[in-house]
C-alpha positions in Angstrom: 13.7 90.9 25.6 15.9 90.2 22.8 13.7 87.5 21.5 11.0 89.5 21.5 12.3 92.1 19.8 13.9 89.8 16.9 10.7 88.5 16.8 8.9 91.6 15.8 11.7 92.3 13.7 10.9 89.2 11.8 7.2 89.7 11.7 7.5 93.5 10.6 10.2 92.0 7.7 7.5 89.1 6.8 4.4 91.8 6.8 6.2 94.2 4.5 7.0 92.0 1.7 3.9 90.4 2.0 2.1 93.9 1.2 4.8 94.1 -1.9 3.8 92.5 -5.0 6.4 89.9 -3.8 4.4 86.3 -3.2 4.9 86.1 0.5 2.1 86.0 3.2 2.5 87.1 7.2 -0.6 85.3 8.5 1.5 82.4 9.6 3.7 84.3 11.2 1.9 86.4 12.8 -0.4 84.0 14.4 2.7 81.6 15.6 3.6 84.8 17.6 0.8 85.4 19.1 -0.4 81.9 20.1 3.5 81.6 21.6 2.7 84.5 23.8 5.8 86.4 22.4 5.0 89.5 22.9 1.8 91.4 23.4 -1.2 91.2 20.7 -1.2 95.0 20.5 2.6 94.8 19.5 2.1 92.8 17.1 -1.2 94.2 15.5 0.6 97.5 15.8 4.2 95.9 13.9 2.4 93.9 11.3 0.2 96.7 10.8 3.3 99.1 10.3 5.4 96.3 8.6 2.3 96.1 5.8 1.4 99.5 5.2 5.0 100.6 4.4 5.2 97.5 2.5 2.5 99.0 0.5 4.3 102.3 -0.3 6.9 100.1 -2.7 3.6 99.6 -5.0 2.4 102.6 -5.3 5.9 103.7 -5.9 6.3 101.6 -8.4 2.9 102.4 -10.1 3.8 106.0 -9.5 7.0 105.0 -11.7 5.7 103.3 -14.4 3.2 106.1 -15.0 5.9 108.8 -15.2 7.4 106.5 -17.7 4.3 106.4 -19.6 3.1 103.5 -18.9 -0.7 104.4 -20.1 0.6 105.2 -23.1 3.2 101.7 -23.6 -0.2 100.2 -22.8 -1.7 102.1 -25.8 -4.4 103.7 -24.0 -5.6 107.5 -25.4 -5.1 110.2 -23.3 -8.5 111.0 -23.0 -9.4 107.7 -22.0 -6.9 107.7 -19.1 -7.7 111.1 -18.0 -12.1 109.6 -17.5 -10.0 106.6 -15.7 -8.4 108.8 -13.2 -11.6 110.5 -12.8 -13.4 107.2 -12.1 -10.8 106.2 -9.9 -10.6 109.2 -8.0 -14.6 109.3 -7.3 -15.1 105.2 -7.0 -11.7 103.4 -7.2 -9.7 104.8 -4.3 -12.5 102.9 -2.3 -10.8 99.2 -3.2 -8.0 100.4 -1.3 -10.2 99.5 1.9 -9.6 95.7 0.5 -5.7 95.8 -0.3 -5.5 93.4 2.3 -7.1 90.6 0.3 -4.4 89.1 -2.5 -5.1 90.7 -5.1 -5.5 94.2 -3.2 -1.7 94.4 -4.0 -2.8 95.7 -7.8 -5.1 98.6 -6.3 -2.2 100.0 -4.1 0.0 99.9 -7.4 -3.1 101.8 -9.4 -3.5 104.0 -6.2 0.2 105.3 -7.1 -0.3 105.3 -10.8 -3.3 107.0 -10.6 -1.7 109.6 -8.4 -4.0 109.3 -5.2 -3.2 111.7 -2.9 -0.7 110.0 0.0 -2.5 111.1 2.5 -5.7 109.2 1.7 -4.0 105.9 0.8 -1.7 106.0 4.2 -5.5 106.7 5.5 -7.3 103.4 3.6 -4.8 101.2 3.2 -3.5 101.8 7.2 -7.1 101.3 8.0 -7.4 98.3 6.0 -4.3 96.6 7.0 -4.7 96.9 10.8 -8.4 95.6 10.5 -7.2 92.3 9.1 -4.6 92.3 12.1 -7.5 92.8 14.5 -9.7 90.4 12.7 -6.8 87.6 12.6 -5.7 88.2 16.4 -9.2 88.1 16.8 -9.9 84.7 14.9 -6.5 83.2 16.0 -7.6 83.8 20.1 -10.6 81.9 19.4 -9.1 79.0 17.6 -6.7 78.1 20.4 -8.8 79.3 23.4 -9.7 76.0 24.4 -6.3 74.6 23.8 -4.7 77.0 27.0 -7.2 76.4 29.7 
C-alpha cells in the first residue's frame, strides 16, 4: 500500500512539472507503472491526469503575470494590435489548448493565461486534453507489452 501510494506520489510530482515549462516528460514514468502493475490504470490515468493539469495552472499563471506587467507592451506591440489578438484568440486560439499535451502545447497554456481565457474553459480543454494522452498512452503501452505477460 505504501508503495503504491509513493508511487503515485512520484508520478503526480513527474506529470506536473512536465506540464510546466520545465523540460521534464512523464511518459516514462508513467508507463513503467503501469507495465509493473503498480497500481490500477485508472489510478494512474486519473493521477497523471491531475498531476498535468495543475501543472498547467503554473503557466498560465505565469502568462497571466507577465501580462499584468505589461508584457505586450515590453514586447512593443500597440494596443490595438493586442486587443484584435485577444479577439483572435478568444474565437480561434483557445482551440490549441486541445493540443497542450504535445511539447510545445506548454506555450498555448502560457498565452491561455496571458490572454485572459476564462479558467473555466482551460481547466475544461486542457483537462480534456491531458487525460486523452493518458488514455491514448495506457492504451498504446498495454498493447506493446501484451504479448510479453501471457
Amino acid at each position: 500500500m505504501l508503495a503504491t501510494v509513493s508511487a503515485l506520489s512520484g508520478l503526480f510530482a513527474a506529470a506536473f512539472i512536465a506540464a510546466t515549462l520545465l523540460p521534464f516528460q512523464s511518459e516514462l514514468i508513467f508507463a513503467a507503472l503501469q507495465v509493473a502493475g503498480t497500481a490500477p490504470v485508472w489510478a494512474l490515468i486519473v493521477v497523471a491526469s491531475v498531476g498535468n493539469t495543475l501543472g498547467a495552472f503554473v503557466n498560465y499563471w505565469l502568462g497571466w503575470k507577465l501580462e499584468t506587467a505589461g508584457g505586450h507592451r515590453w514586447l512593443k506591440i500597440p494596443e490595438d494590435k493586442f486587443a484584435k489578438a485577444r479577439t483572435w484568440w478568444d474565437r480561434w486560439g483557445v482551440w490549441t489548448l486541445l493540443v497542450s499535451w504535445l511539447p510545445v502545447g506548454d506555450l498555448t497554456t502560457v498565452l491561455a493565461g496571458a490572454m485572459r481565457t476564462p479558467l473555466w474553459l482551460f481547466t475544461l480543454f486542457v483537462g480534456l486534453a491531458k487525460t486523452a494522452r493518458y488514455i491514448v498512452l495506457a492504451a498504446i503501452t498495454a498493447g506493446l507489452f501484451s504479448g510479453l505477460t501471457g
